[in-house]
N, C-alpha and C positions, 0 to 999 in steps of 0.2 A: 797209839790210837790211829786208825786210818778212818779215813771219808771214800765214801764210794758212791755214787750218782746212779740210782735204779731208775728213774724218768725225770720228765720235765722238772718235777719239783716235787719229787722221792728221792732221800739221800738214805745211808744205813748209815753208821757211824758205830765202828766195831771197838770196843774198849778189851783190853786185858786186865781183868781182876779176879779175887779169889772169890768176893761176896758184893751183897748188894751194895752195903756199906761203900764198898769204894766208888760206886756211880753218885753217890749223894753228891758230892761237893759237883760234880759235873752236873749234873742234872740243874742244881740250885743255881749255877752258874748261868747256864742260859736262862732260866726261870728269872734273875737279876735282870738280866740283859733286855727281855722282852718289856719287862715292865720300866726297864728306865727310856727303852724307843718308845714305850706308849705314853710315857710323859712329858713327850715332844712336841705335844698338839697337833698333832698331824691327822687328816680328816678321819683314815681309818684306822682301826689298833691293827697289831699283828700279834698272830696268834698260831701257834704250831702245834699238833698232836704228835706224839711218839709211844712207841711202845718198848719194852724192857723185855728183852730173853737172855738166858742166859744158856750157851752151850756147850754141853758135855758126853761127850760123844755119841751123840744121838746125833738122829738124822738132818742135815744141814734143814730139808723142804719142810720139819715139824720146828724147829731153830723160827725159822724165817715167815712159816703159817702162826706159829704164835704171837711174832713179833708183829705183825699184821696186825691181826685179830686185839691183841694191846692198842694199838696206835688207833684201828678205828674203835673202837669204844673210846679214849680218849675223845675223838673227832665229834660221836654222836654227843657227848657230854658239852661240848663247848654249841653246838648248834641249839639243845635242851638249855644251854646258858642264855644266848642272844633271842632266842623266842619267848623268853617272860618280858 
């Protein structure tokens, strides 16, 4: 697994596996994480979108437009959360 820093506070986080299957426990893991910082009482929660691509030898800029395109609909779902 490597970390790579795209802006201020866009990171990629590139896994090697064969299927989705192997991002589960990863996934669940930060998903743990997030929710035991938010039961810290701390004024505001935190909350991250991300998105899931998976690449094969296709084009790294459709790789990386999808993975986008993931992570913001992620992002509109969580703003559609805190507006009810």
């Amino acid at each position: 697994m490597s970390l790579h820093m795209t802006s201020s506070v866009s990171f990629i986080i590139l896994k090697q596996t064969d299927s989705a299957d192997g991002l589960s426990p990863y996934l669940e893991r930060v998903e743990r994480g997030l929710a035991e910082y938010n039961r810290g009482g701390r004024p505001y929660p935190l909350s991250i979108s991300y998105g899931v691509s998976f690449f094969n030898q296709g084009s790294v800029d459709a790789f990386l437009r999808e993975m986008d395109e993931k992570m913001y609909a992620m992002k509109a779902g969580h703003h559609q959360d805190t507006a009810r």
